[in-house]
N, C-alpha and C positions, 0 to 999 in steps of 0.2 A: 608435469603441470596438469589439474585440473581442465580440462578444457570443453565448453558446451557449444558442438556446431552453431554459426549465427541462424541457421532458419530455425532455430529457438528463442530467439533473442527477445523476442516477444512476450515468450513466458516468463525468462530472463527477468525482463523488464517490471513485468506483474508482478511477480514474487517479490523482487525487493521494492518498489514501488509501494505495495499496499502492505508490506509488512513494515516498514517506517513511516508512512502513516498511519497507523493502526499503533504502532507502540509508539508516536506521539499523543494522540490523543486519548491512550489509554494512561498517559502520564499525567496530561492536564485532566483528564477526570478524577483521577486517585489523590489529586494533588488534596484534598479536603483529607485525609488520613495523614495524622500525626505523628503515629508509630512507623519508625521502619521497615519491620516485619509486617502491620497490615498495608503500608505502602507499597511495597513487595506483594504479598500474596494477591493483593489486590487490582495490582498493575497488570501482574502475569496473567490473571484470569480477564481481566478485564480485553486485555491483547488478545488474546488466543484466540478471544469469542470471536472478537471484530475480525481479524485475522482470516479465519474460519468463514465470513460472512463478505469480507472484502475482495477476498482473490477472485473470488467467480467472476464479482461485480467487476473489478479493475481487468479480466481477462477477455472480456466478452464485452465493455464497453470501448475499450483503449480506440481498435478499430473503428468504431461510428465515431468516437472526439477524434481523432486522425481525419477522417473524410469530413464532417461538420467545420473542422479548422481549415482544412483545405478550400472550404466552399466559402468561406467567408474573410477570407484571406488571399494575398496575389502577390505575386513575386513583383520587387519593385525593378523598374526599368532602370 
C-alpha cells in the first residue's frame, strides 16, 4: 500500500484540497462552452493554471487560517 508518512499530511492536505477546488471552479467557468471537446480542453487548461497558481497559495496559507481560527475560536466548556 501506498503510504505517505503523516508529518506530510499537510501537504497531503494541500494537494488535494486546492486541486478540487481548482477543478471546480475550472468547471463552473467552462460551464458557458457548449461543445464537449471545448468543455474539456477548456476545463483542463483552465484547472492546470489555477492548480499551478493555488498550491503555493493553499500550502503556505493553510497554517496562518489554522492559527487565525484558533485565535478566534474556544473550545466549549
Amino acid at each position: 500500500m501506498f503510504a505517505i508518512p503523516r508529518r506530510y499530511s499537510h501537504f497531503v492536505f494541500g494537494v488535494l484540497q486546492s486541486g478540487l477546488t481548482c477543478a471546480i471552479a475550472a468547471a463552473i467557468a467552462s460551464l458557458p462552452l457548449t461543445g464537449a471537446a471545448a468543455f474539456l480542453r477548456h476545463w483542463l487548461q483552465s484547472w492546470l493554471l489555477s492548480w499551478i497558481v493555488m498550491l503555493p497559495v493553499v500550502l503556505f496559507a493553510a497554517p496562518a487560517i489554522r492559527r487565525l481560527t484558533q485565535f478566534l475560536t474556544e473550545d466549549e466548556a
